[in-house]
C-alpha positions in Angstrom: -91.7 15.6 -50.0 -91.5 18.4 -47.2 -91.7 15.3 -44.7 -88.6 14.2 -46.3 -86.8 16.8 -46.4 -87.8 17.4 -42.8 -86.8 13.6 -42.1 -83.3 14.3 -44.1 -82.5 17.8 -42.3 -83.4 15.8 -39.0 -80.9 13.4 -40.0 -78.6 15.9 -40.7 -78.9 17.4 -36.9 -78.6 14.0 -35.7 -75.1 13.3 -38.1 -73.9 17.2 -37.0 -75.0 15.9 -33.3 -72.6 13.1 -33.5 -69.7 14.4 -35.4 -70.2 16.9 -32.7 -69.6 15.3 -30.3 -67.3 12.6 -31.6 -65.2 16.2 -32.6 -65.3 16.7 -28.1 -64.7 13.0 -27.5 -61.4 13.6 -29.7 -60.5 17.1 -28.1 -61.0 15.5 -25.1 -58.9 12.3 -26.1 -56.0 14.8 -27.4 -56.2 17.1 -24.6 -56.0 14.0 -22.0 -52.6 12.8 -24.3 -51.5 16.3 -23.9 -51.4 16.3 -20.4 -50.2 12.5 -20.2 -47.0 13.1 -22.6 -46.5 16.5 -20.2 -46.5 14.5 -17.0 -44.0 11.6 -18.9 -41.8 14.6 -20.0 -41.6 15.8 -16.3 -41.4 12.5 -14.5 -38.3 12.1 -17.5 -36.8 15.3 -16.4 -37.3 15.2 -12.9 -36.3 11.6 -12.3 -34.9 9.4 -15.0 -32.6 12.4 -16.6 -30.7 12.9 -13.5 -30.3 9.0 -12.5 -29.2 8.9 -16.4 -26.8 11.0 -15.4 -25.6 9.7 -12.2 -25.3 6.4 -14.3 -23.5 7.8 -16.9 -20.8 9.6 -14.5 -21.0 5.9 -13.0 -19.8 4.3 -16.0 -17.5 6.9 -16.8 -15.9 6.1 -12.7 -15.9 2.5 -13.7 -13.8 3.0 -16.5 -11.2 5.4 -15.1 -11.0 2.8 -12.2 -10.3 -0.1 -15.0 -7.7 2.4 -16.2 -6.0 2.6 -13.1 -6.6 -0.7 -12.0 -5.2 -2.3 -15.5 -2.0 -0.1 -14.7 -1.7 -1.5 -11.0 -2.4 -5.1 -12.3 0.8 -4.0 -15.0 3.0 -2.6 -12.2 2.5 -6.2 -10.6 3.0 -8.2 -13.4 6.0 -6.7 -13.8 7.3 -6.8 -10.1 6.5 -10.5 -10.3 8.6 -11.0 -12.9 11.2 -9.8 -11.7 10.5 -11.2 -8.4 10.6 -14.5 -10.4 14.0 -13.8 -11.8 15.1 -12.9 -8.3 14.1 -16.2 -7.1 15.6 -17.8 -10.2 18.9 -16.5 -9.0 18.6 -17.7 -5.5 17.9 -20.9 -6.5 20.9 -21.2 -9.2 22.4 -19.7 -5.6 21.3 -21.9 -2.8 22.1 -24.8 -5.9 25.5 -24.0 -6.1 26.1 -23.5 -2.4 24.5 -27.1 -2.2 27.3 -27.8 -4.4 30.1 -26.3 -3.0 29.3 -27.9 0.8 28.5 -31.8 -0.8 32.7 -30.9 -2.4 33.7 -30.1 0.8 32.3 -32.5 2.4 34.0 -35.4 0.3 37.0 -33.0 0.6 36.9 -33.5 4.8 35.9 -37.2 4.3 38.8 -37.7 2.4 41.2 -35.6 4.6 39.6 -37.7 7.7 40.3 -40.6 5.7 44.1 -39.6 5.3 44.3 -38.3 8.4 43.3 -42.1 9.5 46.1 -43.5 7.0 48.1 -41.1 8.2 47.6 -42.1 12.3 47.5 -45.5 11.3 51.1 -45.3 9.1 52.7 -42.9 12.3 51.1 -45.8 14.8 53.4 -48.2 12.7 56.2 -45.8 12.9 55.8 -45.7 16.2 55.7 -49.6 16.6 58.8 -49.5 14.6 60.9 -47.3 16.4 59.5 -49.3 20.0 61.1 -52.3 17.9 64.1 -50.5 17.3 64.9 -48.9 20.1 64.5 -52.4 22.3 66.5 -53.9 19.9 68.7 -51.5 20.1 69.2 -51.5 24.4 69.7 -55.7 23.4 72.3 -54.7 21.2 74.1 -52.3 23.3 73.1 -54.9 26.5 74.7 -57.8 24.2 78.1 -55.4 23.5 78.3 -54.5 27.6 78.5 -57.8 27.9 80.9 -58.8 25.2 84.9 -57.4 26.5 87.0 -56.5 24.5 
């Protein structure tokens, strides 16, 4: 029975042995996560905290610059509509003008066309009065020549 118990307590120094060191092997475990999450927490602070920041002040740029540039973009909307109506009203304009010359111009083919009439009508006016006027030095040769 002694050898049993001596066998069981040897056992028992063996079991203490091993939770012994399975107790180090877990310090040791913990202590090496310790120091891992410390050297994450720096690297974080020391590298991704301020790019997270530059990023942020990034995004926060990019917006005031969509502000601005959706304002702009507004401002030219805008100016091309009116630019629009502005070339709306030159072309009702330039349309009318078109207008007015095409009337003038059947106005001055019309007066040409009169004035042609009105050359041709003088030219038998003129033919006329050549008519007359020899007919009328016949006549006053005929009376000469008649005595009274």
């Amino acid at each position: 029975m002694a050898e049993e118990i001596r066998k069981l307590a040897d056992d028992s120094n063996r079991s203490a042995e091993r939770i012994k060191q399975f107790t180090e092997d877990i310090n040791a475990s913990v202590n090496k996560l310790i120091l891992a999450a410390n050297y994450l927490l720096d690297f974080l602070n020391e590298n991704v905290l301020d790019d997270y920041r530059l990023m942020l002040n990034a995004v926060e740029n990019y917006k005031n610059d969509g502000y601005v540039l959706s304002g702009v973009l507004r401002e030219l909307s805008d100016t091309v509509e009116k630019l629009m109506v502005s070339v709306e009203t030159v072309a009702t304009s330039i349309n009318d003008v078109s207008a007015t010359i095409q009337q003038a111009a059947a106005a001055t083919t019309d007066i040409a066309e009169q004035n042609t009439e009105m050359a041709g009508a003088v030219q038998d006016i003129n033919s006329t009065l050549e008519m007359n006027r020899e007919s009328s030095h016949k006549l006053a040769d005929m009376i000469a020549q008649v005595k009274l």
